[in-house]
N, CA, C and O atoms as a Maestro MAE file, in Angstrom:
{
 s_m_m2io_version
 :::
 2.0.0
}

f_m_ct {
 s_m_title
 :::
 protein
 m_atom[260] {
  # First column is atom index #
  i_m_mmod_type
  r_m_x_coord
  r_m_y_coord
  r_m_z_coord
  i_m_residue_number
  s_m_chain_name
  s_m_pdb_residue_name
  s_m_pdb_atom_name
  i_m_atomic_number
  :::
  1 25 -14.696 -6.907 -5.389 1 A "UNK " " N  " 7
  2 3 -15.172 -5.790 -4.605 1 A "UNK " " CA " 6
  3 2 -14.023 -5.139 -3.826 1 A "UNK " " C  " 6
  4 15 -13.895 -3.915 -3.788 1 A "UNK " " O  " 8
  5 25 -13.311 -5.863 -3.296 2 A "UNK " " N  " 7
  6 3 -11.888 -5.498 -2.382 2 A "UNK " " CA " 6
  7 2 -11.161 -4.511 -3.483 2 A "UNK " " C  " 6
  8 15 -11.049 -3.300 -3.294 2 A "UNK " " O  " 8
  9 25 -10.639 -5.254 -4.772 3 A "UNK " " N  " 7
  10 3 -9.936 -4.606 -5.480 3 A "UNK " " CA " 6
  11 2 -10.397 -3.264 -6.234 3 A "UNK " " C  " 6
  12 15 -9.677 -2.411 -6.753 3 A "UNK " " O  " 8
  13 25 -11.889 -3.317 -6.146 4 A "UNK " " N  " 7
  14 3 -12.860 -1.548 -6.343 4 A "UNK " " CA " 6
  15 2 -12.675 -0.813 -5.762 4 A "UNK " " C  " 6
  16 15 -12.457 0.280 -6.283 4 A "UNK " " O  " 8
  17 25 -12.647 -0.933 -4.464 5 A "UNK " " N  " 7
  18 3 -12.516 -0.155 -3.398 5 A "UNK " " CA " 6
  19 2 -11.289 0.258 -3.340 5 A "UNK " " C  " 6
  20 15 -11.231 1.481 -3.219 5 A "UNK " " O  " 8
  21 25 -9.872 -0.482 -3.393 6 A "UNK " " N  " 7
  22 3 -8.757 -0.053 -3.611 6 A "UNK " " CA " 6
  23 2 -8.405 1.210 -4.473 6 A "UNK " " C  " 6
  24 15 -8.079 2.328 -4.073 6 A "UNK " " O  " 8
  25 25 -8.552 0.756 -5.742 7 A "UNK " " N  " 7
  26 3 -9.406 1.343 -6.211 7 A "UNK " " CA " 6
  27 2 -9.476 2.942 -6.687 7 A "UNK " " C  " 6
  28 15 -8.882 3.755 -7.394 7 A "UNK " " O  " 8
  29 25 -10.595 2.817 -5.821 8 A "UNK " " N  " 7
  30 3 -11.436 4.443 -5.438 8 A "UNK " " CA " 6
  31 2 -10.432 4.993 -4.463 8 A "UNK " " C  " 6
  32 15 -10.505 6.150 -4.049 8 A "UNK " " O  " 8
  33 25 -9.570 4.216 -4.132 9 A "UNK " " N  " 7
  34 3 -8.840 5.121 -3.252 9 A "UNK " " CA " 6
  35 2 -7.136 5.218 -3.861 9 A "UNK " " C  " 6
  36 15 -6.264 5.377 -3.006 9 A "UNK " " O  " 8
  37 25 -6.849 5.148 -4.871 10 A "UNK " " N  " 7
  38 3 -5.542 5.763 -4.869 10 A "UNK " " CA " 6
  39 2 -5.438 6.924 -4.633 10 A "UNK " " C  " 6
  40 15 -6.306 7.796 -4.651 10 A "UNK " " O  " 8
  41 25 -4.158 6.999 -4.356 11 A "UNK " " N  " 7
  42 3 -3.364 8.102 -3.777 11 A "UNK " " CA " 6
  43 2 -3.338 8.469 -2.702 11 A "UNK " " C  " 6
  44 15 -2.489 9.305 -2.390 11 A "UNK " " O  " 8
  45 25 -4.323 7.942 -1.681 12 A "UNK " " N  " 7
  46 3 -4.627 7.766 -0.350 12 A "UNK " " CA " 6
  47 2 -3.309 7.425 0.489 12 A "UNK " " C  " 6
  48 15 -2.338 6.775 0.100 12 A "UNK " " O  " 8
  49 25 -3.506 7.998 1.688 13 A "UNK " " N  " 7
  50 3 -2.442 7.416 2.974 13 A "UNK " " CA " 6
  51 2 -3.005 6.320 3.618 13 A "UNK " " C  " 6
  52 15 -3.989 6.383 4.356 13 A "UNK " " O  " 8
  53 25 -2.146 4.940 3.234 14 A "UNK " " N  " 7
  54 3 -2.709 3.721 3.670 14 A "UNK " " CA " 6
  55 2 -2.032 3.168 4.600 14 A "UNK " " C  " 6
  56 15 -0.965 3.658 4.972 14 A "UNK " " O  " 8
  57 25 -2.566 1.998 5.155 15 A "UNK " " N  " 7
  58 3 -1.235 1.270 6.390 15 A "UNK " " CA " 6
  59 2 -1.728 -0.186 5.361 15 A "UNK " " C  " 6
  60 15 -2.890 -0.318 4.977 15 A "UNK " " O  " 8
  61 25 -0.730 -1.092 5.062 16 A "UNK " " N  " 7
  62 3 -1.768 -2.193 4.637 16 A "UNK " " CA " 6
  63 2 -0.816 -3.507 5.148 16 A "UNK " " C  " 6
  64 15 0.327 -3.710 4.739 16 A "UNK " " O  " 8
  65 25 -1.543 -4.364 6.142 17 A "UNK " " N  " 7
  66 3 -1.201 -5.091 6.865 17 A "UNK " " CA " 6
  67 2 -1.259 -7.025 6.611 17 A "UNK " " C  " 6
  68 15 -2.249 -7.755 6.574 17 A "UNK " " O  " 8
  69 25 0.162 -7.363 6.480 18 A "UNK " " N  " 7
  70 3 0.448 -8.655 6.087 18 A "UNK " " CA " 6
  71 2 0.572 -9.506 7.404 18 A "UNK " " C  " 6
  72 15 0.679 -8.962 8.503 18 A "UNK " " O  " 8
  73 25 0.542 -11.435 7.169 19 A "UNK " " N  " 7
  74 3 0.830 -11.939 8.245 19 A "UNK " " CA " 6
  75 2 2.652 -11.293 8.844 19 A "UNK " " C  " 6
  76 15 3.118 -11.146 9.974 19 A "UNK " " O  " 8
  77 25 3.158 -11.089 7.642 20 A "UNK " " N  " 7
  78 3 4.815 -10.919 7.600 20 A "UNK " " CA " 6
  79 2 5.048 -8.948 8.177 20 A "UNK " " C  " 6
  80 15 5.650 -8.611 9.197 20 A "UNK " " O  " 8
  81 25 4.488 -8.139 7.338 21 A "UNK " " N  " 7
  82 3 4.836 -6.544 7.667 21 A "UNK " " CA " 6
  83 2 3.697 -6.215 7.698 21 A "UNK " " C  " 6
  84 15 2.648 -6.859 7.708 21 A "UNK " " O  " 8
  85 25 4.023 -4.724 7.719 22 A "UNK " " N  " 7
  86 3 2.853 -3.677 7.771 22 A "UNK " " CA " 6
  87 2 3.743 -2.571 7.039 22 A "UNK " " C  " 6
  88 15 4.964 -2.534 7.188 22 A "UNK " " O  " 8
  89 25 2.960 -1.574 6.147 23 A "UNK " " N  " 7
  90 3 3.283 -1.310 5.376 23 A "UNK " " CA " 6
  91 2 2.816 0.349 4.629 23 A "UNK " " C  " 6
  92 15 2.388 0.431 3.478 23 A "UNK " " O  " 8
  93 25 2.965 1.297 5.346 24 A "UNK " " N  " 7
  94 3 2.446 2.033 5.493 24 A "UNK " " CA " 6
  95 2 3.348 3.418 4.266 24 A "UNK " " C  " 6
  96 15 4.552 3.655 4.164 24 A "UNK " " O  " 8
  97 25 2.111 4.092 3.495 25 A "UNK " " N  " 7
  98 3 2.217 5.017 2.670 25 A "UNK " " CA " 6
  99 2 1.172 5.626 1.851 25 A "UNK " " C  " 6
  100 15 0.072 5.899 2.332 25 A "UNK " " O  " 8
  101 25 1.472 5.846 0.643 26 A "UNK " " N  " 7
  102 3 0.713 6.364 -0.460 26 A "UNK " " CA " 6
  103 2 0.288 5.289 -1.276 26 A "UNK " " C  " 6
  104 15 1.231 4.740 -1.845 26 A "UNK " " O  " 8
  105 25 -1.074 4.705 -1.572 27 A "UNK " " N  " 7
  106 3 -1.468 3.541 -2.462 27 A "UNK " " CA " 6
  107 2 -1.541 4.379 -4.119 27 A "UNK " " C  " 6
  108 15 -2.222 5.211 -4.719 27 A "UNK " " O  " 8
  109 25 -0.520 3.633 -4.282 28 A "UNK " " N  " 7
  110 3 -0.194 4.649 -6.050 28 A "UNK " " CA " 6
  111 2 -1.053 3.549 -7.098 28 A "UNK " " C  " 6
  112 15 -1.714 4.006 -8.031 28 A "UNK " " O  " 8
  113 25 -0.978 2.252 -6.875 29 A "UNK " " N  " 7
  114 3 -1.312 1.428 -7.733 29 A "UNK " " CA " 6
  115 2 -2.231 -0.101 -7.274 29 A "UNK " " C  " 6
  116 15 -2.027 -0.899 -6.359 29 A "UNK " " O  " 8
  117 25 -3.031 -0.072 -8.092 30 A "UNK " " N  " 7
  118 3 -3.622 -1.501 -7.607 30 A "UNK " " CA " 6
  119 2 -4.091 -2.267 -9.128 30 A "UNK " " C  " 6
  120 15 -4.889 -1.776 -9.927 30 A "UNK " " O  " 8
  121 25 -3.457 -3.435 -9.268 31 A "UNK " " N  " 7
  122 3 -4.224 -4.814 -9.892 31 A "UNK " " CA " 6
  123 2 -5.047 -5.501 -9.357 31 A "UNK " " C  " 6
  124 15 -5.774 -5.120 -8.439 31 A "UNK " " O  " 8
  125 25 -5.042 -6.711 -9.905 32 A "UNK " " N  " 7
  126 3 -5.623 -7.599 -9.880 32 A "UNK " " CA " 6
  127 2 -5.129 -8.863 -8.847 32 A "UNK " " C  " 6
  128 15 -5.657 -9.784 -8.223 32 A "UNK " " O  " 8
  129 25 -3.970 -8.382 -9.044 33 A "UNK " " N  " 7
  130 3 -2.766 -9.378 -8.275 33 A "UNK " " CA " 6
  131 2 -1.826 -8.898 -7.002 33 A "UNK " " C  " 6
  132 15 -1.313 -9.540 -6.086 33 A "UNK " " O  " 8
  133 25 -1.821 -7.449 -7.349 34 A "UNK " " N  " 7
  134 3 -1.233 -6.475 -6.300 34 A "UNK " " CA " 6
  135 2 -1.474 -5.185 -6.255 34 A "UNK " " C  " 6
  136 15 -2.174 -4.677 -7.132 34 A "UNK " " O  " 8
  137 25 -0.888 -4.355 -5.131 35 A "UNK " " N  " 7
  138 3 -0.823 -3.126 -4.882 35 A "UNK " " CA " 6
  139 2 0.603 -2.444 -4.742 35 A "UNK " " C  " 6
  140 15 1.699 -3.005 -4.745 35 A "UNK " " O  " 8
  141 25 0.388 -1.437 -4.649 36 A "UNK " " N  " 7
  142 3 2.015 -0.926 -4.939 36 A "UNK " " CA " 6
  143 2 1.840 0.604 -3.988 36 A "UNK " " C  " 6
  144 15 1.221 1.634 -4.256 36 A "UNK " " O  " 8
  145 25 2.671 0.222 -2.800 37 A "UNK " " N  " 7
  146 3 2.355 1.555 -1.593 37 A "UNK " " CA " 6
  147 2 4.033 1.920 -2.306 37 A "UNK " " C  " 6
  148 15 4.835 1.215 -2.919 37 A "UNK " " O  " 8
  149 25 4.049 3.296 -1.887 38 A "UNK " " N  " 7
  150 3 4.977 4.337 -1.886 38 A "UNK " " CA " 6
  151 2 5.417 4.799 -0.582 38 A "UNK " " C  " 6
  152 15 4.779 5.748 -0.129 38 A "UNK " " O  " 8
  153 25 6.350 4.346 0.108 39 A "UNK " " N  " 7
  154 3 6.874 4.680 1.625 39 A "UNK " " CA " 6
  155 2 7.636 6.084 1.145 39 A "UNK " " C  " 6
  156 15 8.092 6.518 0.087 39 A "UNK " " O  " 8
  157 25 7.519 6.537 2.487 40 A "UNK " " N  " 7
  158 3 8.415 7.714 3.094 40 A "UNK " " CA " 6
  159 2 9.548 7.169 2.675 40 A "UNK " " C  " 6
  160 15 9.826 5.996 2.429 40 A "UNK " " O  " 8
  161 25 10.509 8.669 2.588 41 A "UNK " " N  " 7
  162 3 12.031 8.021 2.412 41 A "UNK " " CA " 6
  163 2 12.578 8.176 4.084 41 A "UNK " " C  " 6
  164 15 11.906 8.852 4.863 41 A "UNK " " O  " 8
  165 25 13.197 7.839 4.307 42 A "UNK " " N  " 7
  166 3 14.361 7.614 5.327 42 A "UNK " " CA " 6
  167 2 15.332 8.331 5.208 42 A "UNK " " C  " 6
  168 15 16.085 8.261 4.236 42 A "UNK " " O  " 8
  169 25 15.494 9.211 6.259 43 A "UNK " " N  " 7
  170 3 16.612 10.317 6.454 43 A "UNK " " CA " 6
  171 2 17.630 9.901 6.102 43 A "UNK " " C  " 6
  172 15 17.848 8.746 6.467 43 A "UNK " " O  " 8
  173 25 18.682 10.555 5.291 44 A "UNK " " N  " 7
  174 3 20.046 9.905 4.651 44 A "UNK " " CA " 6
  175 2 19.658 8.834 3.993 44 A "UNK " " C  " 6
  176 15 20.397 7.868 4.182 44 A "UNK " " O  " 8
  177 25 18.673 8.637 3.213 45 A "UNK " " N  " 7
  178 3 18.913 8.338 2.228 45 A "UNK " " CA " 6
  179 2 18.071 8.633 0.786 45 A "UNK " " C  " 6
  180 15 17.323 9.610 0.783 45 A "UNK " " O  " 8
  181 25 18.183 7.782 -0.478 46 A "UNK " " N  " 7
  182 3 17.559 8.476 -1.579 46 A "UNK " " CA " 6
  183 2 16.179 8.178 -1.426 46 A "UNK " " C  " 6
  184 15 15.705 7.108 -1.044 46 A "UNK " " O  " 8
  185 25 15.495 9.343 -1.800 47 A "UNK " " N  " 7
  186 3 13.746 9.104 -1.759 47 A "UNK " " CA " 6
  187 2 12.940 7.748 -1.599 47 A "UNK " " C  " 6
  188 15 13.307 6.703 -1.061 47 A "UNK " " O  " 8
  189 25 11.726 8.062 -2.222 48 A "UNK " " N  " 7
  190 3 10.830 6.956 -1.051 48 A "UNK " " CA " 6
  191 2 10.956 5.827 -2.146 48 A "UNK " " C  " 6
  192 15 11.390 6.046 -3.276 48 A "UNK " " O  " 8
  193 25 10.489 4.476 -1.650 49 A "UNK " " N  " 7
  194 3 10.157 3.726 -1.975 49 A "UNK " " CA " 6
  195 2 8.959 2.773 -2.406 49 A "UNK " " C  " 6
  196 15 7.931 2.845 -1.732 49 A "UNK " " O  " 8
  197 25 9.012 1.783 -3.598 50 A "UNK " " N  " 7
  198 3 7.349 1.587 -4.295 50 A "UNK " " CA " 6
  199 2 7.824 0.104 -3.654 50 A "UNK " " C  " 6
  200 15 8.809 -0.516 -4.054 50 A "UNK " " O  " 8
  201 25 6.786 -0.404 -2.413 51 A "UNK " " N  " 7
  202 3 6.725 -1.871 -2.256 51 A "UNK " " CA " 6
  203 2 5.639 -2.408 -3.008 51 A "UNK " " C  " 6
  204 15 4.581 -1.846 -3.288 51 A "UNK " " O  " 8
  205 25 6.067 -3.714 -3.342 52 A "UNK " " N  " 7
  206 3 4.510 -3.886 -4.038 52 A "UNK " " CA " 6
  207 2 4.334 -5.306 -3.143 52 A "UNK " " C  " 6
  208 15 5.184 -6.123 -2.788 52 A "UNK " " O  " 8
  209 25 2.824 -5.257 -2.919 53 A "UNK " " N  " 7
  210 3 2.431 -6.692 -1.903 53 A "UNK " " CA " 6
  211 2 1.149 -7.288 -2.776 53 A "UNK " " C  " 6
  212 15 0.358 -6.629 -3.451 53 A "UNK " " O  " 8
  213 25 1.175 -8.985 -2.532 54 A "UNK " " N  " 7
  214 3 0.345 -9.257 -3.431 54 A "UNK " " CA " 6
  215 2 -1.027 -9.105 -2.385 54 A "UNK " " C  " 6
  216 15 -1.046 -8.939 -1.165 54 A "UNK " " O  " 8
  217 25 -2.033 -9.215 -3.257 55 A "UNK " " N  " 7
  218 3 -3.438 -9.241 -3.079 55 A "UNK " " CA " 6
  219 2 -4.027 -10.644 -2.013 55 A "UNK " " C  " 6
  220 15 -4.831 -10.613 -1.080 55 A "UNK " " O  " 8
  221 25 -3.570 -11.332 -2.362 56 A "UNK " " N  " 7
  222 3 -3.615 -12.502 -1.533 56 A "UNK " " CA " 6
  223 2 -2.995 -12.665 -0.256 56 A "UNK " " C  " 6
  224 15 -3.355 -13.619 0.434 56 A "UNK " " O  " 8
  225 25 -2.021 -11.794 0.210 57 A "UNK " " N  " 7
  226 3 -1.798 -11.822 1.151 57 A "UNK " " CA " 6
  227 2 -1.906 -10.929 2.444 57 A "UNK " " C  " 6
  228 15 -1.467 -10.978 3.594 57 A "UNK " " O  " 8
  229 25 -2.790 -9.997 1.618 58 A "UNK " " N  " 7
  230 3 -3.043 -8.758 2.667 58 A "UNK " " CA " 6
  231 2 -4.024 -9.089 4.107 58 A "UNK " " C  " 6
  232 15 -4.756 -10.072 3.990 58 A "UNK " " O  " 8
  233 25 -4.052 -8.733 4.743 59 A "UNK " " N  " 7
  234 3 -4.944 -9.063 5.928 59 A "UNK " " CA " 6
  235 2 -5.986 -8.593 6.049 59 A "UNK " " C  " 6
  236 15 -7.057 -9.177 5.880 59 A "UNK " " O  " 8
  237 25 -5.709 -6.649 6.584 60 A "UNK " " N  " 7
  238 3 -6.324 -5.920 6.330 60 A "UNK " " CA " 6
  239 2 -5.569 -4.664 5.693 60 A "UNK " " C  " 6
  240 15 -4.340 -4.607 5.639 60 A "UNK " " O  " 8
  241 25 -6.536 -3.526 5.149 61 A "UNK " " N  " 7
  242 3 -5.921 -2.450 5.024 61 A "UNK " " CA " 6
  243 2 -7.062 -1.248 5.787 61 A "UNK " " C  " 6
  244 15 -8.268 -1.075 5.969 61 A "UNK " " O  " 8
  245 25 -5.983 -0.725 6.008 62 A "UNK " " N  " 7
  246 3 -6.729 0.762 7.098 62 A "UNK " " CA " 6
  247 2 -6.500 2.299 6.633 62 A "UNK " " C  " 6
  248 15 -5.407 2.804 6.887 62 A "UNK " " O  " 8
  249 25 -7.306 2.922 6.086 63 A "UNK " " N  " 7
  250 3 -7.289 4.465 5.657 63 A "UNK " " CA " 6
  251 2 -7.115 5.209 6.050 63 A "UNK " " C  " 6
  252 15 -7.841 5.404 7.024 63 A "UNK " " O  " 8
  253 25 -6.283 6.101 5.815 64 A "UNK " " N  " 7
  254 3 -6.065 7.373 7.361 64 A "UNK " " CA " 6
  255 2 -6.825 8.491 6.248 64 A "UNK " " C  " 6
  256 15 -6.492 8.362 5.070 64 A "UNK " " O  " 8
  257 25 -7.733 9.472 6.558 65 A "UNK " " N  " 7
  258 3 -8.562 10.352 6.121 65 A "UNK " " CA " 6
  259 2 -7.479 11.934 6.398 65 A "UNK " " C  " 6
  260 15 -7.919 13.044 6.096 65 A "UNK " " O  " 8
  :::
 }
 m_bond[259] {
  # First column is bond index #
  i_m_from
  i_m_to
  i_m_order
  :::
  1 1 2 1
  2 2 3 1
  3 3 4 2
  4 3 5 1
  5 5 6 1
  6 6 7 1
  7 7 8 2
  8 7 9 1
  9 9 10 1
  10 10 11 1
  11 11 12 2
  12 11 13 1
  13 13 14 1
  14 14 15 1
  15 15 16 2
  16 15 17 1
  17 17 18 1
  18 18 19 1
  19 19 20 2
  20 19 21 1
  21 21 22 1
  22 22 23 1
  23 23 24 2
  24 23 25 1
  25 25 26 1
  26 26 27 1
  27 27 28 2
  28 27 29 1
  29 29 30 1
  30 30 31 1
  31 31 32 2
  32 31 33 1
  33 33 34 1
  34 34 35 1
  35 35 36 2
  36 35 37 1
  37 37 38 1
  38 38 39 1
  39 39 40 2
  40 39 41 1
  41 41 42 1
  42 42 43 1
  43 43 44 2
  44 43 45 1
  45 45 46 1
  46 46 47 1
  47 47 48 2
  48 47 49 1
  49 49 50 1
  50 50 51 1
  51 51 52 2
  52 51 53 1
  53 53 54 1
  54 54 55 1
  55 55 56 2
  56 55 57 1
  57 57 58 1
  58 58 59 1
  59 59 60 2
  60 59 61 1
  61 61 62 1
  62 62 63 1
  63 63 64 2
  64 63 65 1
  65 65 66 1
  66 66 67 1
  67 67 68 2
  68 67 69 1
  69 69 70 1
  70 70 71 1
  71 71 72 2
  72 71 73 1
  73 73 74 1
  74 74 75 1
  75 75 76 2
  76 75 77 1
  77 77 78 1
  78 78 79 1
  79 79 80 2
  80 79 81 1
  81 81 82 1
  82 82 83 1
  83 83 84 2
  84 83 85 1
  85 85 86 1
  86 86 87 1
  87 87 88 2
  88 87 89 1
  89 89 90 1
  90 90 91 1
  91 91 92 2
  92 91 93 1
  93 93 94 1
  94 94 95 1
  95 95 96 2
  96 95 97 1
  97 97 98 1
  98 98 99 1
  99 99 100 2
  100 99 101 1
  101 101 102 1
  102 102 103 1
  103 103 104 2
  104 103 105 1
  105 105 106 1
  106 106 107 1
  107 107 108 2
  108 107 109 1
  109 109 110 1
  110 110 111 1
  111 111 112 2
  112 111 113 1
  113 113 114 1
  114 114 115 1
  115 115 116 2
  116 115 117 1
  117 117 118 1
  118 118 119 1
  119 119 120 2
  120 119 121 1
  121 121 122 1
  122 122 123 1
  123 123 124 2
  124 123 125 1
  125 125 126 1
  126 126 127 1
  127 127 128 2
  128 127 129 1
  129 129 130 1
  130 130 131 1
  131 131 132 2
  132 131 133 1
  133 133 134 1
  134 134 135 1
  135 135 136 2
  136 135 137 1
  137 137 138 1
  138 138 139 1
  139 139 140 2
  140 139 141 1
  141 141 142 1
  142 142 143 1
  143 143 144 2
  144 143 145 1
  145 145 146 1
  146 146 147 1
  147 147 148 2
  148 147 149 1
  149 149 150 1
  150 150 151 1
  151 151 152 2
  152 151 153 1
  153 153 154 1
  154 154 155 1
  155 155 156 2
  156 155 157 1
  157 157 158 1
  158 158 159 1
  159 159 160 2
  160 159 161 1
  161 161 162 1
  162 162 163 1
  163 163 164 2
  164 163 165 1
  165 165 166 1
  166 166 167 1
  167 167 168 2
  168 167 169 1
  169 169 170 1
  170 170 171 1
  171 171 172 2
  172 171 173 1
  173 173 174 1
  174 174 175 1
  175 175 176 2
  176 175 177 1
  177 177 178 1
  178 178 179 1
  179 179 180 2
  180 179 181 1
  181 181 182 1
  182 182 183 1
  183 183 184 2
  184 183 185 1
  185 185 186 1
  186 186 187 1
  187 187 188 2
  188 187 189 1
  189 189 190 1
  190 190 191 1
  191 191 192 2
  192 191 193 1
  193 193 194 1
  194 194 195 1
  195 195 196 2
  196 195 197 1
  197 197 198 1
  198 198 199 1
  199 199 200 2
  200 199 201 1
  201 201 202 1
  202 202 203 1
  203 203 204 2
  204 203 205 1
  205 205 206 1
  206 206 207 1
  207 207 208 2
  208 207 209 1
  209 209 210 1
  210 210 211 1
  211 211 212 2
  212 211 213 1
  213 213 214 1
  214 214 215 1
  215 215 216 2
  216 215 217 1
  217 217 218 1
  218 218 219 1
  219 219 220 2
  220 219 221 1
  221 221 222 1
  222 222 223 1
  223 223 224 2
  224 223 225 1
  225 225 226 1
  226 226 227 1
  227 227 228 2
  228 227 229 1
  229 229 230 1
  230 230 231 1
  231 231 232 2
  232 231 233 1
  233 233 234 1
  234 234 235 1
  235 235 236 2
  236 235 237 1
  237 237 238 1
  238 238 239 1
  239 239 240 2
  240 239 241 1
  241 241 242 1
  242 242 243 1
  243 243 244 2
  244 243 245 1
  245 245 246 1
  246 246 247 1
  247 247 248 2
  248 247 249 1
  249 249 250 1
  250 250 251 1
  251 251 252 2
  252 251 253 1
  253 253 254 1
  254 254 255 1
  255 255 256 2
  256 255 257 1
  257 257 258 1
  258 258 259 1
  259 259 260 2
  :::
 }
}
C-alpha cells in the first residue's frame, strides 16, 4: 500500500525522511526496494542530483502540494 501511494505520486515535491537524512525533491522513481528523489542542484555546481533511499528505511514521507 505504501509503495501505491508512492506511486500515484511521482513527480511530486517530496521531503522523505530517514533515521540518518532528510531528503528533499522531485520523487522520479519508486520500486519495490527503493525510491529515487531528484535534489536541487547547488549553486556552482553541475545540476541536480538522483539519491536513491531504500524502502525500508524511510520513516516518513511528507508532500508539499
Amino acid at each position: 500500500m505504501f509503495i501505491d501511494e508512492l506511486n500515484q505520486r511521482l513527480n511530486s515535491q517530496v521531503q522523505v525522511v530517514t533515521p540518518n537524512q532528510v531528503v528533499a525533491g522531485i520523487l522520479v522513481e519508486v520500486s519495490t526496494a527503493s525510491v529515487k528523489i531528484r535534489t536541487s542542484a547547488y549553486p556552482g555546481y553541475n545540476g541536480a542530483e538522483d539519491v536513491m533511499i531504500r524502502i525500508d528505511t524511510i520513516a516518513y514521507v511528507r508532500f508539499f502540494l
